[in-house]
ZAKEFI-320119 format. One record per residue (C-alpha): residue number from 1; residue in one letter; x, y, z. Coordinates in steps of 0.1 Angstrom, whole numbers, plus 5000, padded with zeros to 4 digits. Each point is the difference from the previous one (the first is absolute). Layout:
ZAKEFI-320119
NUM,a,X,Y,Z
...
end
This chain:
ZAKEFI-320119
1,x,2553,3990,2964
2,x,5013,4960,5001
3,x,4989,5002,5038
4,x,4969,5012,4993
5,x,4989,4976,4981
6,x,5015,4971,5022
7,x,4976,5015,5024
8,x,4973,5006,4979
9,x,5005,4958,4991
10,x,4997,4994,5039
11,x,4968,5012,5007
12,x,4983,4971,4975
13,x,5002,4975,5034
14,x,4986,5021,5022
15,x,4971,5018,4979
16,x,4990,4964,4985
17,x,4997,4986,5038
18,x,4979,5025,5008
19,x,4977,5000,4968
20,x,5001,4959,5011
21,x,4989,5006,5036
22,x,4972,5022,4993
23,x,4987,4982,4971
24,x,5005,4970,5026
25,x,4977,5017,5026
26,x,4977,5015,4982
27,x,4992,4965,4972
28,x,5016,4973,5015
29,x,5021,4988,4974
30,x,5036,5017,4990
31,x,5001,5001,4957
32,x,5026,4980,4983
33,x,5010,5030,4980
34,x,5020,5018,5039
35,x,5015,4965,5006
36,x,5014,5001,4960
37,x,5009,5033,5006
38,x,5021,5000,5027
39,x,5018,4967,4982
40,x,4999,5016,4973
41,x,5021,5039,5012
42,x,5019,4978,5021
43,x,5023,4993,4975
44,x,5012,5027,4980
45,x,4996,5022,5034
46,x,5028,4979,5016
47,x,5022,5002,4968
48,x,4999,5036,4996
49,x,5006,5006,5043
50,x,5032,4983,4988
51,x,4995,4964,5021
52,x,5018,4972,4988
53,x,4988,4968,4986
54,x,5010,4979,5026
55,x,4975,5024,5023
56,x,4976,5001,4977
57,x,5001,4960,5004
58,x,4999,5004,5034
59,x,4968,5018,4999
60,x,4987,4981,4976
61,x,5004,4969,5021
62,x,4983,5014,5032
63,x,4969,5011,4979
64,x,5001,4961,4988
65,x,4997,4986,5037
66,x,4976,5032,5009
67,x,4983,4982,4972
68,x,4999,4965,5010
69,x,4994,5010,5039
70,x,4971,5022,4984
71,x,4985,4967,4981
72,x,5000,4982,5036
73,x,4986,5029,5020
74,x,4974,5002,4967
75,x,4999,4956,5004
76,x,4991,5005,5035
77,x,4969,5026,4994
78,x,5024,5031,5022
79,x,5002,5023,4973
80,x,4982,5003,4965
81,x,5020,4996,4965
82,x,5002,5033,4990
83,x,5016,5005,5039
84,x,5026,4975,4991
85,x,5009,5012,4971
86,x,5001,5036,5007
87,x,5021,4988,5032
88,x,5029,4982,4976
89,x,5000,5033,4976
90,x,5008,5019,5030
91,x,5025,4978,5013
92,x,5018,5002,4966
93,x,5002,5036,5005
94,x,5008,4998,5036
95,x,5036,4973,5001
96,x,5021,4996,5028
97,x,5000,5008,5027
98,x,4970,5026,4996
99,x,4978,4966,4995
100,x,5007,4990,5037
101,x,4980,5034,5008
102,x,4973,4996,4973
103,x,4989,4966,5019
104,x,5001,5013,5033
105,x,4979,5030,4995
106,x,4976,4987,4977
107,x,4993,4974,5027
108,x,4996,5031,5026
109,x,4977,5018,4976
110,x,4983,4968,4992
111,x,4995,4993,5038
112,x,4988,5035,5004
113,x,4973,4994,4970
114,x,4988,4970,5015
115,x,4992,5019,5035
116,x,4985,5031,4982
117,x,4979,4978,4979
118,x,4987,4981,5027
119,x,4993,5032,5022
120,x,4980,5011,4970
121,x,4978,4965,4995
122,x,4990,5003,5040
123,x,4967,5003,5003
124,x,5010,5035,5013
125,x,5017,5018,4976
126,x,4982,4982,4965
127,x,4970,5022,5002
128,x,5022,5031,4998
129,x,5024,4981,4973
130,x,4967,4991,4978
131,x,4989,5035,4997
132,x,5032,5006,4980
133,x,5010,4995,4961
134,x,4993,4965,4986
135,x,5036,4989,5005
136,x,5006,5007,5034
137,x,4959,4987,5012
138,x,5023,4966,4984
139,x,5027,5003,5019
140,x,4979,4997,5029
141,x,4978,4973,4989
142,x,5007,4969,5023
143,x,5018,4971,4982
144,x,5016,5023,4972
145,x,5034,4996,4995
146,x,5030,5023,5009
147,x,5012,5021,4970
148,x,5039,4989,5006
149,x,5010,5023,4972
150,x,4995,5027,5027
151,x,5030,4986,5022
152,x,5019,4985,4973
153,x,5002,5038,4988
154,x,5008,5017,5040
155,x,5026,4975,4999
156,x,5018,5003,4965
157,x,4995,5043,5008
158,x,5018,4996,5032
159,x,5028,4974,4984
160,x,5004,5024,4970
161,x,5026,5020,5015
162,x,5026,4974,5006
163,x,4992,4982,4967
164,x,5035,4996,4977
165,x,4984,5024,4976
166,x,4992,5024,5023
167,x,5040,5001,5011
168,x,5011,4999,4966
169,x,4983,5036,4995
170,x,5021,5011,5027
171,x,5031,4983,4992
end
C-alpha cells in the first residue's frame, strides 16, 4: 500500500510537464500555478520516498542554478519566463545526475522544435498549417516564438527515470 502511494506521488512531475507543454503549445504562456506546483509536491514527495536532507539540498541547489541559468537564457530573449521557471521546477525534481540528461535532451527536443517549426512557416507547408485550430495556424505564423515548454517537457520525461526519486521507489 506505502509503495503505491510513493508511486502515485511520482507521477505529479510528469503529468504537470505535460499539462505545461500543452498549455505551452497551444497559449503560449505556461501558468504560475504548474511551476508552484511542482515546487510545491517536490517537497513532501521527496520526504516520504525516504531521501535525506542532504539530497534534498542537493536538489534543491540544482533547481537554484536551473533557476539563475533560466533568468539568463530568459535575459537573453531564448526562452520566455514561464519556460525558465517551469525549467528550474523540473530540475528540482530531476537532481543529480538525471539533470545531466534533462539538459541534453531538452536541447535535442528543442533543436527538433526549431526544425519542425520552421518546416511549418515555409511558404510550403503554412497554407496546410493555417487551415488548422487557432493554435497551431500560430505556431506557424512567421516570427512567432518557439513554445520551449514543449522541449523543456521531452526532456524532463526522458530524465525522469534516472531522477533520485525515481530510484528511491525502487530502492
Amino acid at each position: 500500500m506505502i509503495a503505491q502511494a510513493q508511486a502515485v506521488l511520482l507521477v505529479i512531475c510528469p503529468a504537470l510537464l505535460i499539462v505545461a507543454a500543452l498549455k505551452d503549445v497551444t497559449t503560449y504562456t505556461i501558468p504560475n500555478w504548474i511551476t508552484l506546483a511542482l515546487i510545491a509536491a517536490f517537497f513532501p514527495t521527496a520526504l516520504i520516498l525516504g531521501l535525506g536532507l542532504d539530497t534534498v539540498g542537493l536538489h534543491a541547489a540544482i533547481g537554484f542554478c536551473a533557476l539563475v541559468a533560466g533568468m539568463v537564457m530568459f535575459a537573453l530573449r531564448w526562452i520566455g519566463g514561464g519556460d525558465a521557471k517551469v525549467f528550474a521546477a523540473t530540475a528540482l525534481w530531476l537532481g543529480w545526475p538525471a539533470s545531466a540528461t534533462f539538459l541534453l535532451a531538452t536541447a535535442m527536443a528543442g533543436g527538433v522544435l526549431a526544425v519542425m517549426l520552421l518546416a511549418m512557416r515555409s511558404i510550403r507547408l503554412r497554407p496546410y498549417v493555417s487551415a488548422g485550430p487557432p493554435w497551431l495556424s500560430r505556431l506557424a505564423e512567421p516570427g512567432e516564438s518557439v513554445p520551449y515548454g514543449l522541449a523543456i517537457c521531452i526532456g524532463g520525461l526522458a530524465a525522469f527515470p534516472a531522477s533520485t526519486l525515481v530510484q528511491a521507489l525502487g530502492a
